[in-house]
VOPAGU-2260 file (C-alpha; in pm, 1 decimal, decimal comma):
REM VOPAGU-2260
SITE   aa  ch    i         X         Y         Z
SITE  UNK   A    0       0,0       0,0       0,0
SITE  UNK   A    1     147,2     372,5     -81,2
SITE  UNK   A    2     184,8     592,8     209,1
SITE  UNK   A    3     337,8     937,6     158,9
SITE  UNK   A    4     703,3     931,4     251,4
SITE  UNK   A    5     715,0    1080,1     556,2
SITE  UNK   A    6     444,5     852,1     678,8
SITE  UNK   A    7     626,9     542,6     544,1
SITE  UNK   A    8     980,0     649,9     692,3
SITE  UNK   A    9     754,7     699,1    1047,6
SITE  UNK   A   10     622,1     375,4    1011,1
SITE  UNK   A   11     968,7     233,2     888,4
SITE  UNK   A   12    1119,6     391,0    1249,1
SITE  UNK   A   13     842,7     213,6    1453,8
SITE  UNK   A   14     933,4     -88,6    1340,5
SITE  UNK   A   15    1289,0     -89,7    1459,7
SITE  UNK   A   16    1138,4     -84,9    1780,6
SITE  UNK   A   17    1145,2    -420,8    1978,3
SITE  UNK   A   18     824,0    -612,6    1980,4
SITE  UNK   A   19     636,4    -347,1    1690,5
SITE  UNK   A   20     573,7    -520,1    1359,0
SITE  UNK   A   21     425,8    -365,8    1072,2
SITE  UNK   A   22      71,5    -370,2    1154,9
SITE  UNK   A   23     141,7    -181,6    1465,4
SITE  UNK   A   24     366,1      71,4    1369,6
SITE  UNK   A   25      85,2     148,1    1099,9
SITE  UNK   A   26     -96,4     169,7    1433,4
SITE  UNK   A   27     143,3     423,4    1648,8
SITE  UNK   A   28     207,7     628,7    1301,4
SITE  UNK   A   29    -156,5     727,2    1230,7
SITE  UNK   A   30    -215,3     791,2    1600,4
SITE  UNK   A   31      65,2    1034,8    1557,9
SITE  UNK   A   32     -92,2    1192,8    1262,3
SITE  UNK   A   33    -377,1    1206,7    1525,2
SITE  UNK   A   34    -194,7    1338,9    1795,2
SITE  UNK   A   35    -198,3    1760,3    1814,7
SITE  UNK   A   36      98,5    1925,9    1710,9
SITE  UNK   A   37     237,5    2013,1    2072,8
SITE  UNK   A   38     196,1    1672,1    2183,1
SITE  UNK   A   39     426,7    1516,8    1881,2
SITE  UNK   A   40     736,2    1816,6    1935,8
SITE  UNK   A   41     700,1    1709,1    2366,9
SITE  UNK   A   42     747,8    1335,3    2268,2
SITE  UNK   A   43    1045,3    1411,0    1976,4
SITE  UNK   A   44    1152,3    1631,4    2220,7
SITE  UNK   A   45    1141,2    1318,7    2488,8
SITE  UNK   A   46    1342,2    1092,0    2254,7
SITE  UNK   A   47    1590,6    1340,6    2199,0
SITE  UNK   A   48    1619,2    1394,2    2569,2
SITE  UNK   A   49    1696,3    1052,6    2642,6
SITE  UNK   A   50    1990,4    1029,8    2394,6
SITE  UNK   A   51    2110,8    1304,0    2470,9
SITE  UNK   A   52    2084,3    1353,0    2876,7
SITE  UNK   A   53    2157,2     993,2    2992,8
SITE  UNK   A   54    2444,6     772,6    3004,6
SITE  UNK   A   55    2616,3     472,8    3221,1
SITE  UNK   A   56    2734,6     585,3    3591,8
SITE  UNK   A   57    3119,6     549,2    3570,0
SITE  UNK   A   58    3077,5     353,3    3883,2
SITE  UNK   A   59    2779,0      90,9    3866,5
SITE  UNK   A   60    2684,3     115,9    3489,2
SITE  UNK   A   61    2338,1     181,8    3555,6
SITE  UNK   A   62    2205,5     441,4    3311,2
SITE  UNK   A   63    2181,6     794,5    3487,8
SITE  UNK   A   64    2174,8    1183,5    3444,4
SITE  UNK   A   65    2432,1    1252,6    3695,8
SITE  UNK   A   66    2800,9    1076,4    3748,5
SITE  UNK   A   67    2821,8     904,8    3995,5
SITE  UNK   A   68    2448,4     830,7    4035,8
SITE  UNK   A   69    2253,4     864,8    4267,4
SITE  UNK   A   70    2257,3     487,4    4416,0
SITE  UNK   A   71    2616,1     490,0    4429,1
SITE  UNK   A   72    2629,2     848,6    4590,9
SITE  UNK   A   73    2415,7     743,6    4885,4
SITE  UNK   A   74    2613,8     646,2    5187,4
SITE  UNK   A   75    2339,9     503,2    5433,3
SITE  UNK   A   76    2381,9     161,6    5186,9
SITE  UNK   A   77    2645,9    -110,1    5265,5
SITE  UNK   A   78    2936,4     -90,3    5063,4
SITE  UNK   A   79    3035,2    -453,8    5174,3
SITE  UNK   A   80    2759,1    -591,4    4933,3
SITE  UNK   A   81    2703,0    -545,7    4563,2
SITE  UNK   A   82    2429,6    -703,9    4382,5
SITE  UNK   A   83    2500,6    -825,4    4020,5
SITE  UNK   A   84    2198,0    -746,2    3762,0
SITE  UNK   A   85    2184,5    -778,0    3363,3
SITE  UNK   A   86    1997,1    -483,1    3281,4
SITE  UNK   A   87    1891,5    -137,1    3461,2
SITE  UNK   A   88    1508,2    -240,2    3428,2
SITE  UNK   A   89    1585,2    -541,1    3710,8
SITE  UNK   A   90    1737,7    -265,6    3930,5
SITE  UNK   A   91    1411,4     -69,0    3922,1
SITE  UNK   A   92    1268,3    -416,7    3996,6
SITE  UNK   A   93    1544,6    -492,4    4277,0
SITE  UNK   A   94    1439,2    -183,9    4451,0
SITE  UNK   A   95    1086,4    -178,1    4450,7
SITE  UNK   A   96    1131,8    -403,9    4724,6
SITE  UNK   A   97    1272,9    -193,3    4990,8
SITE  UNK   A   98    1458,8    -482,7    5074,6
SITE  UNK   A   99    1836,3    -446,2    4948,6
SITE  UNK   A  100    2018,3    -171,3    5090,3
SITE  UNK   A  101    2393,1    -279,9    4901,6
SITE  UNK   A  102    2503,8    -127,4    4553,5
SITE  UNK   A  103    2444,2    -287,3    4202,6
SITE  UNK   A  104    2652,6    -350,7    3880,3
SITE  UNK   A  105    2521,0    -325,7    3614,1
SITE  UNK   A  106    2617,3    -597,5    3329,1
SITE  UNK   A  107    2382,7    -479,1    3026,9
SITE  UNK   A  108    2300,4    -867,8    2865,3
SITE  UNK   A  109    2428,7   -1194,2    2997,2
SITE  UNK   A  110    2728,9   -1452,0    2825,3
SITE  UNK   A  111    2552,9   -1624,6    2517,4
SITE  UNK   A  112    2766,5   -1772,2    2278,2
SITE  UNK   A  113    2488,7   -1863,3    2068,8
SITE  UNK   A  114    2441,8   -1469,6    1999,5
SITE  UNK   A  115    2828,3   -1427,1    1994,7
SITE  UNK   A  116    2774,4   -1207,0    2339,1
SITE  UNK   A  117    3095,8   -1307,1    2509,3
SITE  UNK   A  118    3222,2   -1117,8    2865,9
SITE  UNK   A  119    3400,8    -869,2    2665,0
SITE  UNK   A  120    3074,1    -734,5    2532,4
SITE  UNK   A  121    2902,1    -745,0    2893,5
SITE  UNK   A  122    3008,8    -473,4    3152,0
SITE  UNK   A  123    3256,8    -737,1    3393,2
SITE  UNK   A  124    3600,9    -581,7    3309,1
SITE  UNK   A  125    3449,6    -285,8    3527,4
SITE  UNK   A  126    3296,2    -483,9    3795,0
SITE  UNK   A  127    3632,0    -679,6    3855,6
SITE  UNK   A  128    3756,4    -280,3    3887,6
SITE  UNK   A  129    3549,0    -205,4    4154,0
SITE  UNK   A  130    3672,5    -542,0    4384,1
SITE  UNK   A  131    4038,9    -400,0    4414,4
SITE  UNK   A  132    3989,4    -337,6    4785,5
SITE  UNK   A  133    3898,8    -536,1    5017,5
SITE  UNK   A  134    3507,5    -333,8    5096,5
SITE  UNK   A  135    3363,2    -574,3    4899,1
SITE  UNK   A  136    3251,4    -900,1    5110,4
SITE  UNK   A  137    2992,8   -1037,6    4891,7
SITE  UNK   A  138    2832,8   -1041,0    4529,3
SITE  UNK   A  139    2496,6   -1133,5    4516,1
SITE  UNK   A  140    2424,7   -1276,5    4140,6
SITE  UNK   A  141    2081,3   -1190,4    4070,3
SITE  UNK   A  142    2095,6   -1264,7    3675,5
SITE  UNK   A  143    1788,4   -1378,9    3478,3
SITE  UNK   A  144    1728,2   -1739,6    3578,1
SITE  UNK   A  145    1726,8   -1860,3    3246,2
SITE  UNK   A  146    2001,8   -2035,7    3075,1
SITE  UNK   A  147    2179,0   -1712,5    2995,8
SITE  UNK   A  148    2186,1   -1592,5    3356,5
SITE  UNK   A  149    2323,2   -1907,0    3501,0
SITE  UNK   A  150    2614,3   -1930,8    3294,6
SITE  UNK   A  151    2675,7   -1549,5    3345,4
SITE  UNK   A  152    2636,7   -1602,8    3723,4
SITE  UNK   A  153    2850,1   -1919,8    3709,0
SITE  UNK   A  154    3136,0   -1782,4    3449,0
SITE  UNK   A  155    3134,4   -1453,8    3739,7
SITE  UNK   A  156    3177,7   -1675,0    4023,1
SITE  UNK   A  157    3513,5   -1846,2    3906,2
SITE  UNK   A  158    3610,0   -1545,4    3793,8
SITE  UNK   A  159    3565,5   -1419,0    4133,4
SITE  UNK   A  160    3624,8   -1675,9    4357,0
SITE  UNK   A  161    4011,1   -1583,7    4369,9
SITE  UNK   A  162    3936,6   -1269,3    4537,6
SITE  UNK   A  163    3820,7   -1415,3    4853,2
SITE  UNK   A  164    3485,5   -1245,8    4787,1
SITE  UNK   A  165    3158,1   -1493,9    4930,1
SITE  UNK   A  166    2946,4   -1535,5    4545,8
SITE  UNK   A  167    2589,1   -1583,3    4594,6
SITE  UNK   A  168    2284,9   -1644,4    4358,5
SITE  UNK   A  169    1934,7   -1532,4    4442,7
SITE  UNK   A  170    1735,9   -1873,9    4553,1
SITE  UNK   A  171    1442,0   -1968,8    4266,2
SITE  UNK   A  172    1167,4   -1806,4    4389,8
SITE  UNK   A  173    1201,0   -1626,1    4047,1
SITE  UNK   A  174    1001,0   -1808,5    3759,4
SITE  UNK   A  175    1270,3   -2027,7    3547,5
SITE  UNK   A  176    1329,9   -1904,9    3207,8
SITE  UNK   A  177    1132,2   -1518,8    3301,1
SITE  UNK   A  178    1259,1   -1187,1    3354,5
SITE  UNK   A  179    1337,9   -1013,2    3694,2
SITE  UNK   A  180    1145,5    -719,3    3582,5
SITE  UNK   A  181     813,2    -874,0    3563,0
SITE  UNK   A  182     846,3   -1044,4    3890,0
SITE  UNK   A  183     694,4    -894,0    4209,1
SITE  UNK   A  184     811,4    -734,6    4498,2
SITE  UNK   A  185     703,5   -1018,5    4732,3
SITE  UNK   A  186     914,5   -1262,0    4502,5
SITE  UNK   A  187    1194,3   -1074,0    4452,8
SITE  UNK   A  188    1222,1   -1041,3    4852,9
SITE  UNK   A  189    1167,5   -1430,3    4898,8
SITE  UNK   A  190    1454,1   -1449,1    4631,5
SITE  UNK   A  191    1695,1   -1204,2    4835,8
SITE  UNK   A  192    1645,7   -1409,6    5163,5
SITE  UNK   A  193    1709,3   -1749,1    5021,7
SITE  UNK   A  194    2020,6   -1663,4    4787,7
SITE  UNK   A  195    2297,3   -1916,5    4839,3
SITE  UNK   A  196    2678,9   -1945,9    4777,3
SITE  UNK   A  197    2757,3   -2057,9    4412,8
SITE  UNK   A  198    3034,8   -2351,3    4449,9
């Protein structure tokens, strides 16, 4: 079907979005034709923000508009603990439940070989930075449980293990094979309190 070209090229940008196929980008690009004038420059304007305003703490790699942010700036949590995550959606997750009051590292993916995502391509060069001292007394690996997650969790905890640092992994309250971010709170805490030592 012809659509003029700035419709098609809208459409065309919708669909590089994760999850939107064609018929729904058709979808979001006529509500945007829909959409008054104000409302279309405050979203462009939104996009533009994020690219441009946000980018990885220097110390946790979460994504943030200040350096350091402001998790790692806040001294009432306990430097002796740092909780291992994949992505900064399962920190959001991880602290909806008012339970964990340690620091995070952020990873951004897990080790899968079948989508050539090795550790070089996965923030751990920059965790192993931040064990140098000896505040660090344990990680807790709170990776997807899914197949991904374990052998990121697992791969970390040899890696680790020389340091003398205690390696946990969040106990299985978590569905196997789902994501941390859809879990909720009351899982996520049942998850925390049973973690155990990897071996």
């Amino acid at each position: 079907m012809y659509y003029p070209e700035a419709l098609a090229k809208l459409i065309d940008a919708f669909t590089r979005l994760p999850g939107i196929g064609p018929k729904t980008a058709g979808r979001l690009a006529f509500h945007v034709l829909r959409m008054k004038e104000e409302d279309v420059t405050d979203f462009a304007k939104a996009l533009v923000n994020v690219k441009r305003n946000l980018h990885y703490c220097s110390v946790c790699c979460n994504i943030t508009d200040i350096d350091p942010c402001r998790i790692c700036m806040d001294k009432s949590r306990d430097p002796s603990i740092i909780c291992v995550i994949q992505e900064p959606k399962d920190l959001v997750a991880m602290e909806r439940t008012r339970e964990f009051r340690g620091y995070y590292h952020v990873l951004h993916g897990a080790i899968s070989p079948m989508e050539g995502i090795g550790p070089d391509e996965i923030y751990v060069a920059e965790l192993l930075k931040r064990l140098g001292d000896d505040t660090v007394q344990e990680l807790i690996m709170a990776t997807n449980p899914n197949i991904e997650g374990e052998a990121t969790a697992m791969y970390l905890s040899r890696l680790i293990k020389p340091f003398g640092i205690k390696v946990t992994r969040i106990a299985h309250g978590l569905p196997v094979g789902g994501d941390m971010e859809y879990a909720d709170e009351v899982t996520l805490t049942k998850a925390l309190e049973g973690r155990r030592e990897l071996n």
